[in-house]
C-alpha positions in Angstrom: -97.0 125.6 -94.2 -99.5 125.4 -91.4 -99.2 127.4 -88.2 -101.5 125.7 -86.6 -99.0 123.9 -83.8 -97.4 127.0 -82.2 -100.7 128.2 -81.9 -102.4 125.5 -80.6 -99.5 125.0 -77.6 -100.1 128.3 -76.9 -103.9 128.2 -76.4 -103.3 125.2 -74.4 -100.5 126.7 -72.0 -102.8 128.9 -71.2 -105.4 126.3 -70.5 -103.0 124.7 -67.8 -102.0 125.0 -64.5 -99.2 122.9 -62.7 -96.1 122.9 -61.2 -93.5 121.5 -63.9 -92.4 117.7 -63.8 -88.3 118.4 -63.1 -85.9 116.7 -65.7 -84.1 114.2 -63.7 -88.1 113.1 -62.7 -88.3 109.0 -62.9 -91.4 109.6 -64.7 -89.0 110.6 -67.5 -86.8 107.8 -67.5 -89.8 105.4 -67.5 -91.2 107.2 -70.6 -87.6 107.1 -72.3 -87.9 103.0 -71.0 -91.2 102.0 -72.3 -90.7 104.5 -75.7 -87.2 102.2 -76.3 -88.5 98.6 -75.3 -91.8 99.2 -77.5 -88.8 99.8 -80.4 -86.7 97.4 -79.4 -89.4 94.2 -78.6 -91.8 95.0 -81.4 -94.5 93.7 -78.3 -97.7 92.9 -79.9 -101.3 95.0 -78.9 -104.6 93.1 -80.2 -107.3 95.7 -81.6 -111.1 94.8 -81.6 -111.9 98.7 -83.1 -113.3 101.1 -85.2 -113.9 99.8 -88.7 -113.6 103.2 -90.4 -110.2 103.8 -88.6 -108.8 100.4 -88.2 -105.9 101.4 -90.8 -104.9 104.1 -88.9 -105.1 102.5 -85.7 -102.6 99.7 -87.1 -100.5 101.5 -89.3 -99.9 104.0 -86.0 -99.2 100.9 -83.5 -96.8 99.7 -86.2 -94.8 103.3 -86.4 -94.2 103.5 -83.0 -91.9 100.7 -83.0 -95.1 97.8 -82.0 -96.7 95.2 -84.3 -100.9 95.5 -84.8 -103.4 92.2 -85.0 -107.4 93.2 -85.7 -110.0 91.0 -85.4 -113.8 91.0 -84.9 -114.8 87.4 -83.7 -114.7 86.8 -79.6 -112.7 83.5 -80.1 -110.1 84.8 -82.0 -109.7 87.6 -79.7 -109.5 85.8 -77.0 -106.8 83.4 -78.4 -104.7 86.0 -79.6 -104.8 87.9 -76.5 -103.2 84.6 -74.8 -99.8 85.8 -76.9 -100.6 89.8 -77.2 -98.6 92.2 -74.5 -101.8 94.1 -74.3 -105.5 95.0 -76.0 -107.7 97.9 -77.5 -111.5 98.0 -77.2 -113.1 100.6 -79.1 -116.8 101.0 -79.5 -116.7 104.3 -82.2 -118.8 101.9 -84.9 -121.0 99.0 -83.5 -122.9 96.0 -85.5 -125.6 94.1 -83.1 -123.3 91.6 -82.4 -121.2 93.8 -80.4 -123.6 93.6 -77.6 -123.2 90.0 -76.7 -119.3 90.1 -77.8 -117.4 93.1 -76.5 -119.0 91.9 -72.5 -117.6 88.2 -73.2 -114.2 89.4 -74.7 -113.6 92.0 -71.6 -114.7 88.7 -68.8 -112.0 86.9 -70.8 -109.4 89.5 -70.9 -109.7 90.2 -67.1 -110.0 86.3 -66.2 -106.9 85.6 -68.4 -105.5 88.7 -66.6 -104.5 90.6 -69.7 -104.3 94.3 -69.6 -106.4 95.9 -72.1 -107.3 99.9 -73.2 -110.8 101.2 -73.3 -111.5 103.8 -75.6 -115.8 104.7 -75.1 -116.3 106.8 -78.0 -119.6 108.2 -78.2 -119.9 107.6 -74.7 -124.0 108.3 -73.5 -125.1 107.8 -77.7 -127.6 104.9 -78.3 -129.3 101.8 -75.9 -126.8 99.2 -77.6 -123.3 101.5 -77.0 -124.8 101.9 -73.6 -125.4 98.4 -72.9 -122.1 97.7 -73.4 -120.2 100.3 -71.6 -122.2 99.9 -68.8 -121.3 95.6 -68.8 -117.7 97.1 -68.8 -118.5 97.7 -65.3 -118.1 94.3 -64.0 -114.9 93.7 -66.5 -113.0 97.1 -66.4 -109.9 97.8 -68.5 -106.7 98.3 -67.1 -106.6 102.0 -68.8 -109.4 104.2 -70.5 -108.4 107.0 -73.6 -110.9 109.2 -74.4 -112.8 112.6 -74.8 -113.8 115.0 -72.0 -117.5 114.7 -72.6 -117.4 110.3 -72.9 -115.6 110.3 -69.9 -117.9 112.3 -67.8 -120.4 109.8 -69.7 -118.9 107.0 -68.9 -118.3 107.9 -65.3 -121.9 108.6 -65.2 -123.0 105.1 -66.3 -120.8 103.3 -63.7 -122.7 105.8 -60.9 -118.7 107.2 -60.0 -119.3 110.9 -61.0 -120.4 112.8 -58.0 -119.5 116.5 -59.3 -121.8 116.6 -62.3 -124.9 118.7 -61.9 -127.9 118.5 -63.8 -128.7 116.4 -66.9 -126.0 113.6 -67.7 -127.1 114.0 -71.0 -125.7 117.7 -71.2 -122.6 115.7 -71.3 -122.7 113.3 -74.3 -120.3 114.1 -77.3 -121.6 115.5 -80.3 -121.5 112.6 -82.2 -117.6 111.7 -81.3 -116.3 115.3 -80.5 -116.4 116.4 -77.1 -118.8 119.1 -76.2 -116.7 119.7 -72.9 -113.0 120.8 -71.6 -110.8 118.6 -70.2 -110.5 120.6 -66.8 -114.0 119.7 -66.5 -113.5 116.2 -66.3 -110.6 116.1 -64.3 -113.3 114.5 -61.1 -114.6 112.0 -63.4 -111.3 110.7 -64.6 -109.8 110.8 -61.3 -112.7 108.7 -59.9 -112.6 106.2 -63.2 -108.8 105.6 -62.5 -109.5 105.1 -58.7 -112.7 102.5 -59.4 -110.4 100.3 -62.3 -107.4 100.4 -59.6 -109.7 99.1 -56.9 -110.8 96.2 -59.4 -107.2 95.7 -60.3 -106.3 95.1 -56.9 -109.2 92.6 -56.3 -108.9 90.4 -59.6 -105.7 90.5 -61.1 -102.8 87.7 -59.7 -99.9 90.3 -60.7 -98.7 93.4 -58.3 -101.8 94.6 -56.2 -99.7 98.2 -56.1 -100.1 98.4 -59.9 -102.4 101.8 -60.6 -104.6 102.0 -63.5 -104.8 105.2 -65.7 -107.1 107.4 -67.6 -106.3 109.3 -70.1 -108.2 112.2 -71.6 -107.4 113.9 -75.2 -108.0 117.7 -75.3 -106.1 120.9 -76.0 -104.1 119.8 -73.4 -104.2 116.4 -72.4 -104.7 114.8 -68.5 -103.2 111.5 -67.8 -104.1 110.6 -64.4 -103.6 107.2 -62.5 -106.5 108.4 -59.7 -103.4 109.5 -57.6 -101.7 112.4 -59.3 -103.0 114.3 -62.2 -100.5 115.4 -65.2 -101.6 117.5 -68.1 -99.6 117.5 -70.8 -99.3 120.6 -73.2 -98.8 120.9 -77.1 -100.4 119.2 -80.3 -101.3 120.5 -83.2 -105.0 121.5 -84.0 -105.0 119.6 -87.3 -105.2 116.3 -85.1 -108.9 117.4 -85.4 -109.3 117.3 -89.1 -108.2 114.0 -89.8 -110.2 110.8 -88.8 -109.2 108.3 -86.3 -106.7 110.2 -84.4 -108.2 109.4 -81.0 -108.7 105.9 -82.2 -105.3 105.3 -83.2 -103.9 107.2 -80.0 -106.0 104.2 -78.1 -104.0 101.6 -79.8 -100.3 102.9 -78.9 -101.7 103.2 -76.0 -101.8 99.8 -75.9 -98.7 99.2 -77.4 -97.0 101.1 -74.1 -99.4 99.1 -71.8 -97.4 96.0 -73.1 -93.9 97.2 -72.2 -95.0 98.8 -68.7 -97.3 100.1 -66.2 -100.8 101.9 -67.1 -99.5 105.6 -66.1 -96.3 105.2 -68.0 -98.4 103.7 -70.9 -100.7 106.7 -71.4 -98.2 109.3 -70.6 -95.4 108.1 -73.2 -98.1 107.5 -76.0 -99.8 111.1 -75.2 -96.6 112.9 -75.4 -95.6 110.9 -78.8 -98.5 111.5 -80.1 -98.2 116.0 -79.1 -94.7 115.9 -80.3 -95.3 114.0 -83.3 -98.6 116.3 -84.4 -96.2 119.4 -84.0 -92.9 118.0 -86.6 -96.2 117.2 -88.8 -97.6 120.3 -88.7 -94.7 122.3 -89.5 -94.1 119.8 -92.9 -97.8 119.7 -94.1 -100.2 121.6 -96.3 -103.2 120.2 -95.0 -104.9 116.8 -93.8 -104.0 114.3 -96.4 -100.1 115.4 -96.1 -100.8 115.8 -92.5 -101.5 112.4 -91.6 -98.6 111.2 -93.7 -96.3 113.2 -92.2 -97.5 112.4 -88.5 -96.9 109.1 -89.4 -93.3 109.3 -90.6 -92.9 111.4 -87.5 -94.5 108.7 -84.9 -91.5 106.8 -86.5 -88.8 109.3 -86.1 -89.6 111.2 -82.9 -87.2 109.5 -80.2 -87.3 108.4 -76.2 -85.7 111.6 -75.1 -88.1 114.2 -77.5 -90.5 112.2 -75.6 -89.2 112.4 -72.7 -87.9 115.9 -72.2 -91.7 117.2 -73.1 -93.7 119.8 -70.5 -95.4 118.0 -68.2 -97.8 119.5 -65.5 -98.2 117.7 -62.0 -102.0 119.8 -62.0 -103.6 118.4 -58.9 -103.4 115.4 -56.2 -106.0 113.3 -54.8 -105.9 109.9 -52.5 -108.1 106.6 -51.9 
């Protein structure tokens, strides 16, 4: 049996700062709310995603209570985001058709007003990956899951990141692992989830008030909505030996951005995904039985193990 959780929450308590979100919080009862109704309506998030992970990605969405639908062709995204609750981009593998398709799918998603997730992996890697995430500009999503180092990238491209010094390229992932912490890119995150809010409030016909979010994966996590910034202790270090964690952390995301708001949505499927890593790593003998088990345990964990996580209120900011 691995020891790798206790020891990874306790790196990343040490990592955090933050007065503690109290029990009786509403942000608590909204997780316990979203975690249920995703359980309870089965709601439907539409992937266009990684080809190497897709199977993760689905089988993930379909364990924490939602129902999965991949597809690769524009048209039949766009069609099936007319009856999906929400969407998942991600760019981790790219053919060249990508280029012309992933810009079209995102105009349609935001002029059919369907909320989607963003996940920019490799964020800053290649002309074509750039291309695209910089046309994501002009179409943003309604939430963004990543790495520390893609988004300080992707802040970058979209000219939002005024704290980083030097060389943007110092900050592109190493391949798709971050070469940066997540207190680093607390700025960029915070000004991503300000700059999709602001385009929220211009384009979409539903509540104006509605924030967006960003989420950032790390030794401990930061969900923030531009507004407040949470981070969100825990995990288990063997989500880093299996492929497509990130990915498939993207697409529950999505599944929780079809039941409620954006902050909600990243908060409840970050803390899922910590407490779930940690019953896995106590049960498994290494990555293979790893992932197995985390699945079974995306499954099993319920609303108020969710709920009743630590979360950090780390820092505040305003528009």
């Amino acid at each position: 049996m691995s020891n790798s959780a206790s020891s990874f929450a306790d790196v990343s308590s040490g990592c955090t700062a933050g007065t503690p979100v109290p029990a009786d919080s509403p942000i608590r009862e909204d997780i316990v709310d979203a975690v249920r109704r995703v359980r309870e309506t089965t709601p439907l998030a539409q992937s266009f995603t990684n080809f190497v992970t897709i199977n993760l990605v689905a089988n993930a969405q379909l364990a924490a209570g939602g129902t999965a639908a991949m597809s690769f062709l524009p048209d039949d995204v766009i069609e099936t985001a007319k009856i999906a609750g929400a969407n998942y981009i991600n760019v981790g593998t790219l053919l060249p058709f990508y280029k012309d398709a992933l810009p079209e799918i995102a105009q349609r998603l935001n002029y059919l007003d369907k909320p989607w997730v963003l996940d920019p992996v490799a964020a800053g890697i290649g002309h074509t990956r750039t291309a695209i995430l910089q046309a994501f500009k002009a179409a943003p999503p309604t939430m963004i899951r990543a790495n520390a180092s893609e988004v300080i990238a992707l802040a970058n491209m979209w000219g939002l990141n005024t704290e980083t010094v030097g060389d943007a390229s110092e900050h592109r992932p190493a391949g798709v692992e971050s070469v940066d912490d997540v207190e680093s890119a607390t700025g960029a995150a915070v000004a991503l989830a300000q700059y999709l809010t602001e385009q929220h409030a211009k384009h979409s016909s539903h509540d104006a008030s509605t924030r967006c979010a960003v989420a950032v994966s790390g030794i401990a996590d930061l969900v923030t909505d531009g507004e407040t910034v949470y981070r969100l202790p825990g995990g288990s270090a063997m989500m880093t030996k299996i492929t497509g964690a990130g990915c498939s952390l993207g697409g529950v995301a999505a599944t929780y951005l079809a039941v409620s708001d954006p902050l909600t949505a990243a908060l409840s499927a970050s803390l899922l995904y910590n407490r779930a890593a940690e019953i896995a790593d106590t049960t498994s003998h290494g990555p293979g039985s790893f992932q197995v088990a985390f699945l079974d345990a995306l499954w099993n964990v319920t609303a108020e193990q969710v709920a009743e996580s630590e979360i950090l209120v780390q820092y505040f900011s305003s528009l």
